[in-house]
Each structure stands twice: as C-alpha cells, then as structure tokens.
mmCIF file as gemmi writes it, N, C-alpha and C atoms, coordinates in Angstrom:
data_model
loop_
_atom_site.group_PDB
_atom_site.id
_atom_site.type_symbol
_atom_site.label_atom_id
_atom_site.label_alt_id
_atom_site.label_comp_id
_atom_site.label_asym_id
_atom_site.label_entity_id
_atom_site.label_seq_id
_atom_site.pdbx_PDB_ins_code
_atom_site.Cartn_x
_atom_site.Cartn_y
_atom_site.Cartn_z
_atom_site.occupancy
_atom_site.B_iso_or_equiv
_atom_site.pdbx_formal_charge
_atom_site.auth_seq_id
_atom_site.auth_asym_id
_atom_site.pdbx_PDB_model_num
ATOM 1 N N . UNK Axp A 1 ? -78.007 -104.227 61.465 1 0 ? 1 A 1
ATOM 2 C CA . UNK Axp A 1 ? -78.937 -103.113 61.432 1 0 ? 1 A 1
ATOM 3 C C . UNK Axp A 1 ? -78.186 -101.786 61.439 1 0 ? 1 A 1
ATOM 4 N N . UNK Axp A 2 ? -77.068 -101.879 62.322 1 0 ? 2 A 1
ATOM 5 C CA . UNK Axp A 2 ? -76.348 -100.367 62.307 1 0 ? 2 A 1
ATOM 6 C C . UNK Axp A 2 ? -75.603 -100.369 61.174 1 0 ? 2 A 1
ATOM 7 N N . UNK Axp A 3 ? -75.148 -101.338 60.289 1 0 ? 3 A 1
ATOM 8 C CA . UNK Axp A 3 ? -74.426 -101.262 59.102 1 0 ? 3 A 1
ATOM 9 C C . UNK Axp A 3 ? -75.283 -100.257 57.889 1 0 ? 3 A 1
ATOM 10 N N . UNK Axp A 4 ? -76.823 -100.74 58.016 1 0 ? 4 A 1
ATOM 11 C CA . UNK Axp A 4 ? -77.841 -100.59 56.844 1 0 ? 4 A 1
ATOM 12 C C . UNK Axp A 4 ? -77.984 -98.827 57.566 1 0 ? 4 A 1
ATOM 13 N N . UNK Axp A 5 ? -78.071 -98.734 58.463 1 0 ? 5 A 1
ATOM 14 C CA . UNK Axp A 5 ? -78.472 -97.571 58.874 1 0 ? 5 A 1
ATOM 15 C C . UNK Axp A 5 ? -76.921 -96.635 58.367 1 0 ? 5 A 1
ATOM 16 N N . UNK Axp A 6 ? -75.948 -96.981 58.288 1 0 ? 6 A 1
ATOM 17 C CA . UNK Axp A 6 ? -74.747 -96.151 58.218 1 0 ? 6 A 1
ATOM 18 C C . UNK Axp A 6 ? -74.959 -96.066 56.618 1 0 ? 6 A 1
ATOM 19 N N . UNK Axp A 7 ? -75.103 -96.639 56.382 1 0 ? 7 A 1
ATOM 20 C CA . UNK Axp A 7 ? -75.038 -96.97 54.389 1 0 ? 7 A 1
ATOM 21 C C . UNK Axp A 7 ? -76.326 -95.996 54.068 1 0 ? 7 A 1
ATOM 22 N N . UNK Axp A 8 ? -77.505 -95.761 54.476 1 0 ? 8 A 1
ATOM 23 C CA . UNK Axp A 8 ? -78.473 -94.471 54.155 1 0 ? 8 A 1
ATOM 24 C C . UNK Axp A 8 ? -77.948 -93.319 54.713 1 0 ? 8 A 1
ATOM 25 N N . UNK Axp A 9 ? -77.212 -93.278 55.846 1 0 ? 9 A 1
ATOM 26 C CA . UNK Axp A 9 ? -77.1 -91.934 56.079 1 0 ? 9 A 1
ATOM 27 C C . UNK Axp A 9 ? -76.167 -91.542 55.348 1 0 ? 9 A 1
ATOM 28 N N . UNK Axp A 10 ? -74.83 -91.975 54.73 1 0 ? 10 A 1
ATOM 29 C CA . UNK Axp A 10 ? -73.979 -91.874 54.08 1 0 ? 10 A 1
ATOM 30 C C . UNK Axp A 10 ? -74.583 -91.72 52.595 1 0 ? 10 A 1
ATOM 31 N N . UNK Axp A 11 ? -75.288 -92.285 52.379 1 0 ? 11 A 1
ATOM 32 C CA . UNK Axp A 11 ? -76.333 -91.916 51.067 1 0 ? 11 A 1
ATOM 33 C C . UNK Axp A 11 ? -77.072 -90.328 51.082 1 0 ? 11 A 1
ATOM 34 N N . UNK Axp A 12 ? -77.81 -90.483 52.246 1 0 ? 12 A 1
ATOM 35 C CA . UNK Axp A 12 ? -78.263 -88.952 52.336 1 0 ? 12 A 1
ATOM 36 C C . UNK Axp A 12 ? -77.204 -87.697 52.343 1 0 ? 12 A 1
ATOM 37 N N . UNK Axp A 13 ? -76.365 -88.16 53.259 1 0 ? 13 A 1
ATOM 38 C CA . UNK Axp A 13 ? -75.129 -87.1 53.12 1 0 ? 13 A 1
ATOM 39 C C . UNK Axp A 13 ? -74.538 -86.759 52.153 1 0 ? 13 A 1
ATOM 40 N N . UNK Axp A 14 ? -74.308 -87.714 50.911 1 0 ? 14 A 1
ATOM 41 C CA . UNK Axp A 14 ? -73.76 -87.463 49.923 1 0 ? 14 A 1
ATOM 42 C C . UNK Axp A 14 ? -74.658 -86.633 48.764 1 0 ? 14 A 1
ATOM 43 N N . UNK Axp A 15 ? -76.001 -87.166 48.79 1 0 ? 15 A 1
ATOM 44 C CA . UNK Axp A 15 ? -77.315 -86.813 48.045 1 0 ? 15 A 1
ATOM 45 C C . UNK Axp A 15 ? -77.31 -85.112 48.55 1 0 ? 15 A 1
ATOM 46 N N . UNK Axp A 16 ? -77.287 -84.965 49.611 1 0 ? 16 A 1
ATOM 47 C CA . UNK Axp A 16 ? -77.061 -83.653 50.431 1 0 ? 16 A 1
ATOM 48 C C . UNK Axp A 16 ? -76.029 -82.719 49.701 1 0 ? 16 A 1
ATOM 49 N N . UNK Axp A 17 ? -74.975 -83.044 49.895 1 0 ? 17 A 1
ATOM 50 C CA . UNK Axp A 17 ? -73.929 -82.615 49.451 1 0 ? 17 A 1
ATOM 51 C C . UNK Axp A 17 ? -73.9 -82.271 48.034 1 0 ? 17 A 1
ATOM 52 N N . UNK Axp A 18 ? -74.348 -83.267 47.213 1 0 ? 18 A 1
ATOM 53 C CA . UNK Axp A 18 ? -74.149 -83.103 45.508 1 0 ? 18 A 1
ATOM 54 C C . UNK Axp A 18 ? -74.934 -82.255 45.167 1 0 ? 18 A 1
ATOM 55 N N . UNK Axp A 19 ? -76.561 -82.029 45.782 1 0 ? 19 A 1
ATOM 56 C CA . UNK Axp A 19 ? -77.89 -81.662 45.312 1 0 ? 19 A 1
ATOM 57 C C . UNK Axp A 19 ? -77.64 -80.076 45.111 1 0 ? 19 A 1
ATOM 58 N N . UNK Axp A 20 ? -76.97 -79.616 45.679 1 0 ? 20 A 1
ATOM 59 C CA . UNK Axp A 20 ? -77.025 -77.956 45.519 1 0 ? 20 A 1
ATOM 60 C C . UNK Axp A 20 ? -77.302 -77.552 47.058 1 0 ? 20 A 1
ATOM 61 N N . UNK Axp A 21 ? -77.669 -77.996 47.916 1 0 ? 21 A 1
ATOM 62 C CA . UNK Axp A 21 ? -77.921 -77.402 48.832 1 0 ? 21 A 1
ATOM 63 C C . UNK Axp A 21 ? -77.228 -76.763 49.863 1 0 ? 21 A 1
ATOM 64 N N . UNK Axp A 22 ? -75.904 -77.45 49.601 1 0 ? 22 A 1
ATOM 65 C CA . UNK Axp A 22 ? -75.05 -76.634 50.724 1 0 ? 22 A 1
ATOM 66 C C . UNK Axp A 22 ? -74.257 -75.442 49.638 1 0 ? 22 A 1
ATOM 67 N N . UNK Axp A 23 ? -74.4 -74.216 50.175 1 0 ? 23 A 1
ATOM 68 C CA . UNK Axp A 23 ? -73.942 -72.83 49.379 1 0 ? 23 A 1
ATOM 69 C C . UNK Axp A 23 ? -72.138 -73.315 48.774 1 0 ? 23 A 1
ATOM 70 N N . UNK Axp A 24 ? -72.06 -72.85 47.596 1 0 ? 24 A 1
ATOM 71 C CA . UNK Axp A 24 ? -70.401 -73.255 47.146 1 0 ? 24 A 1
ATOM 72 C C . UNK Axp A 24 ? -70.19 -71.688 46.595 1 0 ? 24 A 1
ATOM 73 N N . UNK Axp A 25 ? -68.783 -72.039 46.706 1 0 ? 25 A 1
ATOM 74 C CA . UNK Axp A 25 ? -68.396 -70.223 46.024 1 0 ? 25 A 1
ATOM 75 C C . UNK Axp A 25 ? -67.244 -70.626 45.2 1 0 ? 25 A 1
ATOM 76 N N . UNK Axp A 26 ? -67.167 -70.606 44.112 1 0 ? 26 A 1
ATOM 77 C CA . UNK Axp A 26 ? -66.09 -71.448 43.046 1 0 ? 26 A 1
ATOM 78 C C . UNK Axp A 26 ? -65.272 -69.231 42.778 1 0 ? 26 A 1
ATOM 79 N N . UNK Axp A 27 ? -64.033 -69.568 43.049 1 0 ? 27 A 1
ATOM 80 C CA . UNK Axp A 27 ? -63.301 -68.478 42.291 1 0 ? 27 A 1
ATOM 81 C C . UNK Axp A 27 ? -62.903 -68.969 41.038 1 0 ? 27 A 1
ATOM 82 N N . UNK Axp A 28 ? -62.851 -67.809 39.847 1 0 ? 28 A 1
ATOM 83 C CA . UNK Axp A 28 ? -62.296 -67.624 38.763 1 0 ? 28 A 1
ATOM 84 C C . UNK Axp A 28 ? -61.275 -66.782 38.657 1 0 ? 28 A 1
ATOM 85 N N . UNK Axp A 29 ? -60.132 -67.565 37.892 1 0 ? 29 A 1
ATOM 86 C CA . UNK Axp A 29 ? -59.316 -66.513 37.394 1 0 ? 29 A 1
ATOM 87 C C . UNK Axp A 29 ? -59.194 -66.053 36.535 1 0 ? 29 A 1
ATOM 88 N N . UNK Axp A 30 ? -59.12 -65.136 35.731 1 0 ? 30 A 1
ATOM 89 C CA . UNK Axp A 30 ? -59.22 -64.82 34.495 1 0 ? 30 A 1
ATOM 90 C C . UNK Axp A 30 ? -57.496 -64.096 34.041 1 0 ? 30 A 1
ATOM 91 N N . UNK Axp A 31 ? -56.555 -64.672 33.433 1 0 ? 31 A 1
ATOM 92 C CA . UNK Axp A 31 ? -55.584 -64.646 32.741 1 0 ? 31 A 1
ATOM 93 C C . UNK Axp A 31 ? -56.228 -64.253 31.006 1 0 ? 31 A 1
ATOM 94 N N . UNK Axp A 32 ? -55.634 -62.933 30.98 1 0 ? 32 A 1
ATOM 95 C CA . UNK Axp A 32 ? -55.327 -62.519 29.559 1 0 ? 32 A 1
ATOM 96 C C . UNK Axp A 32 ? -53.735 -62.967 29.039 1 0 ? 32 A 1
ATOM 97 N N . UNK Axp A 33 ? -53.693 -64.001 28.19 1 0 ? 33 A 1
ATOM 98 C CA . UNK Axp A 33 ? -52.635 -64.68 27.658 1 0 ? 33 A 1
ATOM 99 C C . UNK Axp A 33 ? -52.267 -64.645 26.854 1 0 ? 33 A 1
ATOM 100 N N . UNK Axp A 34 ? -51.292 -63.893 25.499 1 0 ? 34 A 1
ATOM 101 C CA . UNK Axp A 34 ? -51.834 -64.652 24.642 1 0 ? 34 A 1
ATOM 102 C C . UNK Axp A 34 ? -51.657 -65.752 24.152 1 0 ? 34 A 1
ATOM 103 N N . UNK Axp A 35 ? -51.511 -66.357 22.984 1 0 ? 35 A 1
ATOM 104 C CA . UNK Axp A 35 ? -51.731 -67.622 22.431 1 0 ? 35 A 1
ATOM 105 C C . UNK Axp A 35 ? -49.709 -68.362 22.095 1 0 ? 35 A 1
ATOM 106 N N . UNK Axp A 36 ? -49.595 -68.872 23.01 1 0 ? 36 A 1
ATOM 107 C CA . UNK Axp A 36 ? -47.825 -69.419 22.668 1 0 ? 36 A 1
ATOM 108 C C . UNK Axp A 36 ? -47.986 -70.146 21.401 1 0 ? 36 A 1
ATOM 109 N N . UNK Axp A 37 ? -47.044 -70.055 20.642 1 0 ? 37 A 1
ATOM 110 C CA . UNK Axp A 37 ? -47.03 -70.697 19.353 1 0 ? 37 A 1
ATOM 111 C C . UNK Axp A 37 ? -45.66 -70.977 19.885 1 0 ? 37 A 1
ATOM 112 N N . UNK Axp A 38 ? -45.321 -72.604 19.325 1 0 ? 38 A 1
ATOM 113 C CA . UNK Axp A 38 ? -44.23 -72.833 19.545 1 0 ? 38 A 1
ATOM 114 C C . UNK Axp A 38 ? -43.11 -72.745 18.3 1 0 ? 38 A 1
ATOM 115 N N . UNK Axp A 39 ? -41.723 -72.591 18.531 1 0 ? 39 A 1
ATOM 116 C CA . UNK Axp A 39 ? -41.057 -72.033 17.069 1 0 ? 39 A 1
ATOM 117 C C . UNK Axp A 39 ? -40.684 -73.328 16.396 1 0 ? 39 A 1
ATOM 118 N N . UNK Axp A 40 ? -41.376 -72.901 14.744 1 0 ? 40 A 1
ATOM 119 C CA . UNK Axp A 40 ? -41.13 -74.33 13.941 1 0 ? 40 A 1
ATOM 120 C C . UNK Axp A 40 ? -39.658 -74.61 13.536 1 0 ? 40 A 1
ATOM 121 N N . UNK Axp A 41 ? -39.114 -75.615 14.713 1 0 ? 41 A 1
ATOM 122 C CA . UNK Axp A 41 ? -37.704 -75.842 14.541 1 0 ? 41 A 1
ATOM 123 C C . UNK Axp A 41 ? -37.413 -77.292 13.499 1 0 ? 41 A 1
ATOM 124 N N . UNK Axp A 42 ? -36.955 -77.409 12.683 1 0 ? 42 A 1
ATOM 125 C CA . UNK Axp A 42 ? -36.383 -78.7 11.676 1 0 ? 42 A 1
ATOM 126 C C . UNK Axp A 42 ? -35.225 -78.906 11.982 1 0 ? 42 A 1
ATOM 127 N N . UNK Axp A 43 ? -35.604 -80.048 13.106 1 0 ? 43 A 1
ATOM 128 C CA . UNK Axp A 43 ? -34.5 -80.999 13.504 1 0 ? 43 A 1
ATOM 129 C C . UNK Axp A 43 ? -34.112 -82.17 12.658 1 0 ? 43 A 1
ATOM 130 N N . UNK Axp A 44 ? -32.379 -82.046 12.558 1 0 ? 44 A 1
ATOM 131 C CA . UNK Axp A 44 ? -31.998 -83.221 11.584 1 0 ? 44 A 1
ATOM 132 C C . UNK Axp A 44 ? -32.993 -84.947 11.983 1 0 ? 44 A 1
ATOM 133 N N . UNK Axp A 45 ? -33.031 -85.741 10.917 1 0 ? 45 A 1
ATOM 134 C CA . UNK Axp A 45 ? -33.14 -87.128 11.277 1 0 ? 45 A 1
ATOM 135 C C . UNK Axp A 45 ? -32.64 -87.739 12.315 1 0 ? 45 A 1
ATOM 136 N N . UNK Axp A 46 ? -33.01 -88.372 13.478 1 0 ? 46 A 1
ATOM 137 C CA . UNK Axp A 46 ? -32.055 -89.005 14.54 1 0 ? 46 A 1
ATOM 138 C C . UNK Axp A 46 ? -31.244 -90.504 13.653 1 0 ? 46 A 1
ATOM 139 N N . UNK Axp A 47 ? -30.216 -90.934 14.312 1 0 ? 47 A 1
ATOM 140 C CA . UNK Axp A 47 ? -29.761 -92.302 13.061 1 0 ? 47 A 1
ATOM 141 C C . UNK Axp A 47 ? -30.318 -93.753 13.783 1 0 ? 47 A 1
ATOM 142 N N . UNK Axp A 48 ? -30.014 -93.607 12.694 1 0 ? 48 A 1
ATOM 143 C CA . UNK Axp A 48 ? -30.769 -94.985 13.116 1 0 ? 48 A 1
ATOM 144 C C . UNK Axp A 48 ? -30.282 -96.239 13.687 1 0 ? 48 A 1
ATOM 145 N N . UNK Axp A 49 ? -31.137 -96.735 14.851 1 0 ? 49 A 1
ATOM 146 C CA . UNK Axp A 49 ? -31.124 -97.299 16.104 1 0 ? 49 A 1
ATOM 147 C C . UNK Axp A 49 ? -29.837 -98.77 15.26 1 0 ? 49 A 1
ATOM 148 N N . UNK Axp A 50 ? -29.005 -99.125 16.914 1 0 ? 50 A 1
ATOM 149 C CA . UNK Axp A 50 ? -28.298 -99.91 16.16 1 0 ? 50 A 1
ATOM 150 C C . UNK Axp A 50 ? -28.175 -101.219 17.35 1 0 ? 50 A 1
ATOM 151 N N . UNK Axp A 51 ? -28.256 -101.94 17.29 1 0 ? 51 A 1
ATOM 152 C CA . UNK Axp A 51 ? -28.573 -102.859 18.287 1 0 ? 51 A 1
ATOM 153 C C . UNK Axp A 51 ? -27.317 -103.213 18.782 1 0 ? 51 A 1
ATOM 154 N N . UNK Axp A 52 ? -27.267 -103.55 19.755 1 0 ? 52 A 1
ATOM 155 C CA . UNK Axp A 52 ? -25.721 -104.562 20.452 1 0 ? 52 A 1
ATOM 156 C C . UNK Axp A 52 ? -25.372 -105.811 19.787 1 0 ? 52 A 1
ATOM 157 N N . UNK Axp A 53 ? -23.788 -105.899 19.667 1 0 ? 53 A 1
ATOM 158 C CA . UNK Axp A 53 ? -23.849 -107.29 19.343 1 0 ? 53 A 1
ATOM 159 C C . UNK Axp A 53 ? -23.896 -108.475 20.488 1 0 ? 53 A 1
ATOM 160 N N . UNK Axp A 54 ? -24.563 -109.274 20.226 1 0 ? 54 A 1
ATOM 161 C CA . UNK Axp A 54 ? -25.12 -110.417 20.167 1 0 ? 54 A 1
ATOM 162 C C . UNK Axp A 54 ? -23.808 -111.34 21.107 1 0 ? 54 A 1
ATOM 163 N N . UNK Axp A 55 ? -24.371 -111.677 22.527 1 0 ? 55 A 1
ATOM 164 C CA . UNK Axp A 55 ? -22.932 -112.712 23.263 1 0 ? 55 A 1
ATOM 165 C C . UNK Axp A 55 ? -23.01 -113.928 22.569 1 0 ? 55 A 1
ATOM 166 N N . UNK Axp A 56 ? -21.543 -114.164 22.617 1 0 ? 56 A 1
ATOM 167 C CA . UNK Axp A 56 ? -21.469 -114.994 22.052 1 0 ? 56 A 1
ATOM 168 C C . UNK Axp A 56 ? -21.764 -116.521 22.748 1 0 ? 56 A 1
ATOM 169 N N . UNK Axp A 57 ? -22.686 -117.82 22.367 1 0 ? 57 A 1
ATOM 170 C CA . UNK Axp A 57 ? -23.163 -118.618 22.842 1 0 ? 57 A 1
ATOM 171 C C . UNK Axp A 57 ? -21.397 -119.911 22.856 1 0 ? 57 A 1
ATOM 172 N N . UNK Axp A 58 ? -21.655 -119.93 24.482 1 0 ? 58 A 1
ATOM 173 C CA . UNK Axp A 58 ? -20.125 -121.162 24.787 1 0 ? 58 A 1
ATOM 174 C C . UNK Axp A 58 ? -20.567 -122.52 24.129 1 0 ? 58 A 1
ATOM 175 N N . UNK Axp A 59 ? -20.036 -123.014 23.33 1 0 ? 59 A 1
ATOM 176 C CA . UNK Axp A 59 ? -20.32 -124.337 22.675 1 0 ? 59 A 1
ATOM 177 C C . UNK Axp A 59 ? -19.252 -124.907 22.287 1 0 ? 59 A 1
C-alpha cells in the first residue's frame, strides 16, 4: 500500500513540476557572431594503407 501511494505522489510531483506551475526563469544569451567559414584547404591524397606482413606459419 505504501509502495502504490509513493508511485502517485511521485506522479503528482512530477505532473506538478512539468505542468507550468512552478514559476521558471530561463536566461538568454544573445552573442552577435559572425558566421566562421572554415578556410578551403586542398590537402594532398593520404597513401595508401599498407598492411603488415603476414608471420610466418612454423611447419
């Protein structure tokens, strides 16, 4: 019984909380920025990937 009773009030509290009723005060900042463009750099091809050789199997 005290479980069911904790699980509504925790319901109401939250219903409480979300609904608007308790006063909120949200700050804004307002940043004048302007717009970063990043610089179009042409980087060479990287080469191409080269794998390890291969141990050799004792036979």
């Amino acid at each position: 019984m005290i479980i069911a009773i904790s699980i509504i009030a925790v319901a109401a509290l939250g219903y409480y909380a979300y609904s608007g009723s308790i006063p909120e005060q949200t700050a804004s900042i307002g940043v004048d920025m302007p717009d970063l463009v990043p610089p179009d750099v042409d980087l060479p091809e990287p080469p191409a990937p080269v794998l390890p050789p291969t141990a050799e199997q004792p036979g």
